[in-house]
C-alpha positions in Angstrom: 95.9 83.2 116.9 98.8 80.5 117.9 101.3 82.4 118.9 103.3 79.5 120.0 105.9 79.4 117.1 107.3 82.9 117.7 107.4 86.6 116.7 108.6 88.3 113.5 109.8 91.9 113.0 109.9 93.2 110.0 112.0 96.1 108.3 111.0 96.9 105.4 113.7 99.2 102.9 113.2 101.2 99.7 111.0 101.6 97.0 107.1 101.1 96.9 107.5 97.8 95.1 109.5 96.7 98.1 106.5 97.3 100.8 104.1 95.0 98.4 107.1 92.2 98.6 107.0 92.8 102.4 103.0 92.5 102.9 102.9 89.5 101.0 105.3 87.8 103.5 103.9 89.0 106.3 100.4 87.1 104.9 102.5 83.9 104.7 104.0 84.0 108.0 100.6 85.1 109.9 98.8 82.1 107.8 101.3 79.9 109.4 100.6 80.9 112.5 103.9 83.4 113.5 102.5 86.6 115.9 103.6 90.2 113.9 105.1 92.5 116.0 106.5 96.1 115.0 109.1 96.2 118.0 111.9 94.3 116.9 112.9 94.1 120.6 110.3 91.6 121.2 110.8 89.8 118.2 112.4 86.2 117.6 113.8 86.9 114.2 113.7 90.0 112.4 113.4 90.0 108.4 115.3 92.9 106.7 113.9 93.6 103.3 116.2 95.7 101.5 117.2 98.1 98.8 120.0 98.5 96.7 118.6 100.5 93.7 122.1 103.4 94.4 124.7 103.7 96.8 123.3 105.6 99.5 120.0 102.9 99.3 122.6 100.0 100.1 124.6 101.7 103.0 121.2 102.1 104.5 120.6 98.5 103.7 123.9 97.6 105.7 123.4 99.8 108.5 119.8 98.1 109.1 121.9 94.7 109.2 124.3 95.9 111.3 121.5 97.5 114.1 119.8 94.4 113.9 122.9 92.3 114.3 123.3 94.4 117.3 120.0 92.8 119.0 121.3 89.2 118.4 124.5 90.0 120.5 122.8 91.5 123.4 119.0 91.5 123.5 118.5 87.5 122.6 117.4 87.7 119.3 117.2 84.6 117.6 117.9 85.2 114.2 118.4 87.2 110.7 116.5 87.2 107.6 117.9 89.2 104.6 115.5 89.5 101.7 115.2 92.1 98.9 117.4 93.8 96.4 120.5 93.4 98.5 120.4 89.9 99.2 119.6 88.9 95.6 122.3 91.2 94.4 125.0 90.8 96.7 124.2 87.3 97.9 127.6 85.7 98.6 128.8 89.1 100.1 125.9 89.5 102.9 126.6 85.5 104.1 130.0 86.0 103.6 130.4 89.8 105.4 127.5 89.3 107.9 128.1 86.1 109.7 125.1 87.3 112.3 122.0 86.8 108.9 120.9 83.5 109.7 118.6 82.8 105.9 119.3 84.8 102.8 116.1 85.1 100.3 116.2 86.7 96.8 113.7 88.9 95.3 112.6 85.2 93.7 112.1 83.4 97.1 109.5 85.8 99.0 107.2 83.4 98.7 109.4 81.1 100.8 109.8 83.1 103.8 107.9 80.7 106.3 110.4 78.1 105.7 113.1 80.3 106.2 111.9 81.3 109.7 111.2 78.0 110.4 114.8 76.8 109.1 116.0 79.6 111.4 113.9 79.0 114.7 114.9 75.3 114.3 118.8 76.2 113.6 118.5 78.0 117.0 117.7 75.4 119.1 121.1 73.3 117.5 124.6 73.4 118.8 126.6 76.5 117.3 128.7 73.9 115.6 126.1 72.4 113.7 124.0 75.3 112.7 123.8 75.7 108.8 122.2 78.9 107.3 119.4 78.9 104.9 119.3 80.3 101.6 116.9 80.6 98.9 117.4 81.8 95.1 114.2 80.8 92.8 114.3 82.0 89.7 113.0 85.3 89.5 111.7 85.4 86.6 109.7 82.4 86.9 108.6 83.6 90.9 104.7 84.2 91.4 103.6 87.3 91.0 101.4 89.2 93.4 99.7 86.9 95.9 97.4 87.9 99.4 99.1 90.4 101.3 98.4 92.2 104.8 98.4 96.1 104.5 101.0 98.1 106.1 100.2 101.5 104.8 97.0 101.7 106.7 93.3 101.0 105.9 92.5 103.3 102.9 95.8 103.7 101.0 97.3 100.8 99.1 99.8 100.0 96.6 98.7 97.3 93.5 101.9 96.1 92.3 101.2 95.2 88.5 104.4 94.1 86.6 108.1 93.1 87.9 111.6 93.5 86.6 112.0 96.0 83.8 113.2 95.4 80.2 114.0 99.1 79.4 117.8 98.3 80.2 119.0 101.8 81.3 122.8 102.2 81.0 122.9 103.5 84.8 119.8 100.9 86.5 120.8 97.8 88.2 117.0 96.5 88.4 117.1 94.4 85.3 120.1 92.7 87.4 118.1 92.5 90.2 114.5 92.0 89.2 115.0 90.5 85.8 113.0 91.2 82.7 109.3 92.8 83.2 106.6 90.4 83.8 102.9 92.0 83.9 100.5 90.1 85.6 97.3 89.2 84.0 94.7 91.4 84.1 92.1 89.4 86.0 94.6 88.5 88.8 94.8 92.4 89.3 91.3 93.2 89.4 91.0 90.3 91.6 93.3 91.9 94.2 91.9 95.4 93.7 88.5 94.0 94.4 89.5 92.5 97.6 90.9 96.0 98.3 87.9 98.0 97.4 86.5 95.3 99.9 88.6 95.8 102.9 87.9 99.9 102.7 90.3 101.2 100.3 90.1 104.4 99.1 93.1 105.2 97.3 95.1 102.8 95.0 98.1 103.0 93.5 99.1 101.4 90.6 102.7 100.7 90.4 106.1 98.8 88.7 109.2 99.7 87.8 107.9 100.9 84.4 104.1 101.2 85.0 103.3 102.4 81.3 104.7 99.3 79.7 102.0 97.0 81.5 100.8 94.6 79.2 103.3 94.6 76.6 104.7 91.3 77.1 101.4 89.8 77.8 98.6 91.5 75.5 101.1 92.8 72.8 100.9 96.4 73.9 100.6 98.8 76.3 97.4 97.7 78.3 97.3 100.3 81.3 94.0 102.7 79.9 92.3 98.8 80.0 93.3 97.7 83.2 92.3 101.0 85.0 88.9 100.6 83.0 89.1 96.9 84.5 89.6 98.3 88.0 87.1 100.8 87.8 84.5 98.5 86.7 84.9 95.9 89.2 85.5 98.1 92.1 84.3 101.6 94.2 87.9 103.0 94.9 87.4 106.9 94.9 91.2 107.7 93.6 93.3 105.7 91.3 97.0 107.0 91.1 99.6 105.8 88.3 103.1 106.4 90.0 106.2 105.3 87.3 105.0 106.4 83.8 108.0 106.6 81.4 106.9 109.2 79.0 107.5 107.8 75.9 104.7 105.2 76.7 102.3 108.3 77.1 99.8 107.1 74.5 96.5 109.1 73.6 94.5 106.8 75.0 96.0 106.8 78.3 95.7 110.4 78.4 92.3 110.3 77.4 91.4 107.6 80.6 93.5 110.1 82.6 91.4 113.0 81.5 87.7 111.6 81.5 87.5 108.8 84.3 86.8 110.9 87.9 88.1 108.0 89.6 91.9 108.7 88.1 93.5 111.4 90.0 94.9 113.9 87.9 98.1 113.3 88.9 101.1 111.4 87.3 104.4 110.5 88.0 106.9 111.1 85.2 110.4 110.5 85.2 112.3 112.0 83.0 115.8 111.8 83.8 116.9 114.2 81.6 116.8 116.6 79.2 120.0 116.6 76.7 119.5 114.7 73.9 123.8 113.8 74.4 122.9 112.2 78.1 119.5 110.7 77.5 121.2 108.6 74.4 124.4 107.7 76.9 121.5 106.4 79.6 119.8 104.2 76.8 116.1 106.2 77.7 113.8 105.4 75.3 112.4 108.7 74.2 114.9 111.9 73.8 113.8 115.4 74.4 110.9 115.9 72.0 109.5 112.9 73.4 109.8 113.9 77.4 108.6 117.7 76.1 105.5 116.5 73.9 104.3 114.3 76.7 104.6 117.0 79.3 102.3 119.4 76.7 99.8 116.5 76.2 99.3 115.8 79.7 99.1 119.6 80.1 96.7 120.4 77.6 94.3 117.5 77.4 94.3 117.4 81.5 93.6 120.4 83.2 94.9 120.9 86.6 97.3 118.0 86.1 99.8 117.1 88.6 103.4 116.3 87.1 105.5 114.4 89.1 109.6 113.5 87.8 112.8 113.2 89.0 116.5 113.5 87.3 120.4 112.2 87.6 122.5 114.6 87.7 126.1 114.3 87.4 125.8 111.4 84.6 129.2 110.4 83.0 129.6 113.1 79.9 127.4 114.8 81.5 128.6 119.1 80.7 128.2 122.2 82.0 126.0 122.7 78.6 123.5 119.7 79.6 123.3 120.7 83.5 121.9 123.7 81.7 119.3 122.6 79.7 118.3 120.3 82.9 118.1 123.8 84.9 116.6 125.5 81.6 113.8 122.5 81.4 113.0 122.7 84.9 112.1 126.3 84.7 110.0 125.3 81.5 108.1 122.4 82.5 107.0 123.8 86.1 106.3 120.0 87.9 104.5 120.5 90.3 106.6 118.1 92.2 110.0 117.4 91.4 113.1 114.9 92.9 117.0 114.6 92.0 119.1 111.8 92.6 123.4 112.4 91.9 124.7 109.7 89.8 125.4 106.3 91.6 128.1 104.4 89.6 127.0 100.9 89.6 129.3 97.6 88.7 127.8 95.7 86.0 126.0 98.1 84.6 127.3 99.6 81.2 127.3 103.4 82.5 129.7 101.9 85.3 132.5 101.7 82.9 132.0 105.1 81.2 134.6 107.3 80.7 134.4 111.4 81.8 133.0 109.9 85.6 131.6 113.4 87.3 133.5 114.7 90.0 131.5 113.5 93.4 131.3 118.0 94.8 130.3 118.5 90.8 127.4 116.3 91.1 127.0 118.0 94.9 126.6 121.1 93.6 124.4 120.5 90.7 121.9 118.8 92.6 121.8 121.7 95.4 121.5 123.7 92.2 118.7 122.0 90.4 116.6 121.3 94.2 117.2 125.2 94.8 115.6 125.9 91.5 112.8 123.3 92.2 111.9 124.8 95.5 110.8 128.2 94.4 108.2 126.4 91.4 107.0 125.1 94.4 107.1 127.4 96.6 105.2 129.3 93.7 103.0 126.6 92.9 101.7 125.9 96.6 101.1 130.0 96.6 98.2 129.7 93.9 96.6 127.1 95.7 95.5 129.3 98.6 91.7 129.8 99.0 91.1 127.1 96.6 88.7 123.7 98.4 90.2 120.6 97.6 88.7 116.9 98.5 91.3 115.6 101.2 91.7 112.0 102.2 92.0 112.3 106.5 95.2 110.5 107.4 95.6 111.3 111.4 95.8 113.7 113.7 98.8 115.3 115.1 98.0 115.9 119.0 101.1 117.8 119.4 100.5 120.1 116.3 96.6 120.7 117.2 95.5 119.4 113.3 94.5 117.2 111.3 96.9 115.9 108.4 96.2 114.1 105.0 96.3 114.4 101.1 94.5 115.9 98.1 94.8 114.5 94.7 98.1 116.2 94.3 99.8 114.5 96.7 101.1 110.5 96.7 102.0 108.9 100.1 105.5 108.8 101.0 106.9 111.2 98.4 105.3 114.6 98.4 103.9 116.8 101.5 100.8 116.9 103.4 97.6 118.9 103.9 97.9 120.0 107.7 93.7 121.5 108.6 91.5 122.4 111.6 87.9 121.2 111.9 84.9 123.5 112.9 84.7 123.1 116.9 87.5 120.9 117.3 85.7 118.0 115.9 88.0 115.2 115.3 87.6 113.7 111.9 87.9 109.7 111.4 91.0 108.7 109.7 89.8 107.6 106.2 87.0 110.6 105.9 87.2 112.4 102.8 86.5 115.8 103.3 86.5 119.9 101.7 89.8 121.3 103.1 90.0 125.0 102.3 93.8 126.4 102.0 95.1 129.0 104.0 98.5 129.2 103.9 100.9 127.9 101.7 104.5 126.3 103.2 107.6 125.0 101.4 105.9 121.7 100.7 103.1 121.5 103.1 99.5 123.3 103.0 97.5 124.6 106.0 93.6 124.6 105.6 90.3 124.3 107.7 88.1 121.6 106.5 84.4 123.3 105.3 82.5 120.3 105.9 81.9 118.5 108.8 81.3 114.4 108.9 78.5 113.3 111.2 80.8 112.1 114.6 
């Protein structure tokens, strides 16, 4: 490779969604010929793709700037790229608070990226007095979608990013600001990727957007997800497709159905709810009140045996009472996911909920959320119990030297948000990372499960 134009570092913030923006800029910058390196210590310009989806995601955006910032003044960095949710959002604000960022690009100008390192690299090499910074701020809603990426979340797990933006206009979300309006890909672009995928050694996708479930809509007229995973399936050999951010009142029958009879669909899906009170699902504009969320909990239950619900809730919403906290706790105890995340209410400027009256006390939405997680840990707590001296299929991820084990994930586990399988092999036999093998549980842990694998791969 020429590694004569310089080395990029990347930090990559947030969501899923995010890490797809981030591989497909690190495929433009190694086309063009700029050397990757994860130590941003040896880099010549560091790229910070951020988040700003709440408040605590954007003070972790800013601190990122500001360590990065700290490299420029005394390890000879050459420059600062801010991409992502923050720098679309809050553009005039990062230039203007963060003299240090050298190019600005919004979630619209990914695609750029090479000539924003190359705007930087060349600024460098100016007289501080005649530097200018570079900015980019395509539309967004006219930006490509998808393109060739290089894999960051190692070489059998991968993200398929199938939409952007969202249209469901949430009372409390910023994305519509951010991301614009949802934008589904076409379907043969996305079996296209998947297929290069499945050819690179992929064994688990997962299919993702902000509002997976509505795929299609704008395109094809209607919800088209039960298609494009029969689309996927077809074209590829991927063992486990997962569907992560599936708003339940786009659970249709025939999704469930694809859910229940293809092998290749983990059963497994993640289902944000939000809420449970009718009053605070109305004030957060969700589409689908509480006989929605609780009839598509009972379809997935009984048409899908051993389904795996994922969801996650605000709590502390503006209105929100003592009564609704309650049914939230109540609904919890009902619904029994099997995995299960909180958020406290993040009052965002420009959206409607922003300007709300009855704003929750910040130690009331504290103590509700310690509430609701301390409920949630004992389902499952309860839940990992019954799994003991069941065999599951388990997808090797590594091997902790320090902890003696192997590590990885059955079908009820996604990456990054839930725990891990930790198991021993027969003889101490290391197995590859990738190998798919019979884990039998042992002992059940907060999260975690401990196991011994029951069959060994050839070495």
């Amino acid at each position: 490779m020429n590694n004569k134009k310089g080395k990029v570092g990347f930090v990559s913030l947030g969501c899923s969604k995010n890490t797809c923006d981030t591989e497909v800029m690190l495929k433009h910058l190694h086309d063009a010929g700029y050397e990757i390196t994860p130590d941003e210590t040896e880099a010549d310009v560091v790229v910070i793709n951020t988040c700003a989806f709440i408040e605590s995601a954007k003070k972790e955006s800013i601190d990122n700037i500001i360590d990065i910032a700290w490299l420029k003044k005394h390890k000879g960095l050459k420059g600062i790229i801010v991409t992502g949710c923050l720098a679309e959002r809050y553009r005039e604000e990062v230039l203007k608070e963060f003299p240090e960022v050298d190019a600005v690009l919004g979630v619209g100008g990914i695609h750029k990226i090479k000539d924003a390192v190359d705007s930087v690299l060349e600024n460098y090499k100016k007289k501080p007095a005649e530097r200018c910074r570079y900015s980019c701020f395509d539309d967004k809603e006219k930006s490509d979608l998808g393109g060739e990426r290089i894999i960051t979340t190692g070489e059998h797990m991968a993200y398929i990013k199938v939409a952007e933006g969202c249209s469901n206009r949430c009372t409390y979300c910023a994305i519509p600001l951010i991301r614009g309006k949802m934008r589904s890909r076409t379907m043969k672009d996305i079996v296209e990727e998947a297929t290069a995928l499945d050819a690179m050694g992929i064994k688990e996708l997962n299919i993702i957007a902000q509002d997976t479930t509505a795929y299609g809509t704008d395109l094809y007229g209607k919800p088209c997800l039960d298609e494009l995973i029969r689309a996927i399936c077809s074209s590829t050999s991927i063992p486990w497709i997962r569907l992560l951010y599936c708003y339940p009142d786009k659970i249709t029958d025939e999704l469930v159905s694809e859910i229940r009879d293809n092998p290749r669909v983990v059963k497994y899906i993640d289902l944000p709810v939000q809420h449970i009170s009718d009053s605070v699902l109305k004030r957060m504009n969700r589409h689908g009140l509480s006989d929605v969320i609780r009839e598509a909990v009972s379809k997935l239950r009984r048409e899908v045996p051993g389904i795996i619900l994922r969801s996650t809730a605000i709590v502390g919403f503006p209105g929100e009472t003592d009564e609704d906290f309650e049914k939230l706790c109540d609904f919890i105890k009902e619904a029994k996911f099997e995995r299960f995340g909180a958020f406290t209410y993040s009052r965002e400027e420009d959206t409607p909920a922003y300007a709300f009256d009855d704003q929750i006390d910040e130690q009331v939405k504290q103590d509700r959320y310690d509430i609701l997680m301390q409920t949630q840990l004992e389902i499952s707590e309860k839940f990992n119990e019954t799994r003991v001296g069941k065999t599951y299929k388990v997808l090797c991820e590594g091997y902790d030297v320090v902890a003696e084990s192997h590590y990885g994930r059955s079908y009820g586990e996604a990456e990054d948000i839930d725990g891990k399988i930790w198991f021993t092999a027969p003889g101490g036999i290391r197995i590859a990372e990738g190998e798919m093998v019979d884990v039998k549980i042992t002992e059940a842990l907060d999260y975690d499960l401990v196991g011994e694998a029951k069959i060994t791969p050839l070495r």
